[in-house]
C-alpha positions in Angstrom: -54.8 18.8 -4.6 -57.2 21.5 -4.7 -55.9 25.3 -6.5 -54.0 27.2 -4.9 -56.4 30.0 -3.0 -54.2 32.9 -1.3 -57.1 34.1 0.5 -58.2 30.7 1.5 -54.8 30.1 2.6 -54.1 33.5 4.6 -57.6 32.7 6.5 -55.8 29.4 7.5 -52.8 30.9 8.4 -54.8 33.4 10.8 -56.5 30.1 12.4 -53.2 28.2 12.6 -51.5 30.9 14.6 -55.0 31.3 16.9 -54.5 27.5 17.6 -51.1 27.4 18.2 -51.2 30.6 20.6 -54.4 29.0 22.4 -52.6 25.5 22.6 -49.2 27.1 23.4 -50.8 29.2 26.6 -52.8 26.4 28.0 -50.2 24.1 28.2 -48.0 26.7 30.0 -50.6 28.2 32.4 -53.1 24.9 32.9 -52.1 23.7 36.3 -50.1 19.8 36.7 -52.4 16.8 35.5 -53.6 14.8 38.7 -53.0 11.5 36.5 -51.1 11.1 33.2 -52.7 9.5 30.4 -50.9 8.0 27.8 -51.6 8.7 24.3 -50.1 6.1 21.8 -48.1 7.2 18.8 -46.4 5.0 16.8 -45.4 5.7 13.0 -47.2 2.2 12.2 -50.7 3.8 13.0 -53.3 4.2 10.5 -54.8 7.4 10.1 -58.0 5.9 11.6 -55.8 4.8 14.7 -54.7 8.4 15.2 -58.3 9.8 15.4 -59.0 7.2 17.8 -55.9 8.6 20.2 -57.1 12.2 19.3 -60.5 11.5 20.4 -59.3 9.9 23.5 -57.3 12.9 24.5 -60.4 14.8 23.6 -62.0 12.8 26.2 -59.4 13.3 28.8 -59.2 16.8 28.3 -61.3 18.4 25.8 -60.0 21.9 25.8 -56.5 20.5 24.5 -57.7 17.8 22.2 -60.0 19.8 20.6 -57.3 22.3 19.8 -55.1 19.4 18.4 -58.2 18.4 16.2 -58.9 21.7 15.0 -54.5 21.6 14.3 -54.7 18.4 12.5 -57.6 19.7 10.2 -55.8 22.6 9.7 -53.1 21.0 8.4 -55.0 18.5 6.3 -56.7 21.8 4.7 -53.0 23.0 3.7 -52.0 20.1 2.4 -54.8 20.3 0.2 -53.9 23.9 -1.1 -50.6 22.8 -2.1 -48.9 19.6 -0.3 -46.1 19.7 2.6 -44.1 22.2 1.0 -47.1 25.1 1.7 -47.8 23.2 4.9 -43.9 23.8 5.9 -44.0 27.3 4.6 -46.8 28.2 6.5 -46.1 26.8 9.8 -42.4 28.3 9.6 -43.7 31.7 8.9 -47.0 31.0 11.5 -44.5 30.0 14.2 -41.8 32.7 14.1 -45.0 34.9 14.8 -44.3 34.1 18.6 -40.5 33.8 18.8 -40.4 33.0 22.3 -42.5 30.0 22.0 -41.3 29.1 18.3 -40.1 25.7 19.0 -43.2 25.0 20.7 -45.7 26.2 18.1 -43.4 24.0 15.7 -43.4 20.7 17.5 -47.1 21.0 18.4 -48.0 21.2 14.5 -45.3 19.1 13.4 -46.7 15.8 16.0 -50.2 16.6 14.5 -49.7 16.9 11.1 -47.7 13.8 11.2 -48.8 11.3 8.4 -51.2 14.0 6.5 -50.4 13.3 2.8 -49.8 10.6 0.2 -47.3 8.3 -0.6 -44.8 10.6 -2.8 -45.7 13.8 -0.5 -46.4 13.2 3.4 -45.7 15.4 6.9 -43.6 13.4 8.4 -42.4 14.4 12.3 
């Protein structure tokens, strides 16, 4: 893990809660999908698996995927500043930002980050 950098970390802070507000508003406002397209998640995948099923949601609808890979990146930059327990801090303090849609903001992050670490420290949703 890289040293801790508070300004590095508020400027990721600032992004998260851009990304989570975007993400949270599109998904509320964006009107019904004409097909479903489901996106495989099992706790078995390898992180290379997971890219795969990102990028496929990218191609099915590239405003939202490329939100949830610039939430994913995001969270593998926090990890780097210091592990899950600065990833948890910030997204608790990130999410209450928008009380109404907390829970939201906290599930979207938490499906994302899912997996990000190592074996002794690692998101897990």
């Amino acid at each position: 893990m890289a040293k801790t950098d508070p300004k590095s970390i508020s400027e990721l802070a600032a992004a998260l809660d851009a990304i989570l507000t975007e993400l949270v508003e599109y998904r509320l406002l964006r009107p019904a999908p004409v097909r479903s397209v489901k996106l495989e998640s099992k706790p078995t995948m390898s992180a290379t698996e997971r890219r795969n099923e990102l990028f496929r949601r990218i191609a099915h609808d590239p405003f939202e995927g490329s939100l949830l890979l610039s939430l994913q990146a995001l969270g593998e930059a926090l990890y780097q500043q210091g592990g899950t327990k600065l990833m948890r801090n910030i997204l608790q303090s990130v999410a209450q930002r928008d009380e109404e849609n907390e829970s939201r903001r906290l599930s979207s992050a938490d499906s994302q980050w899912d997996g990000i670490g190592n074996e002794t420290d690692r998101w897990n949703a």
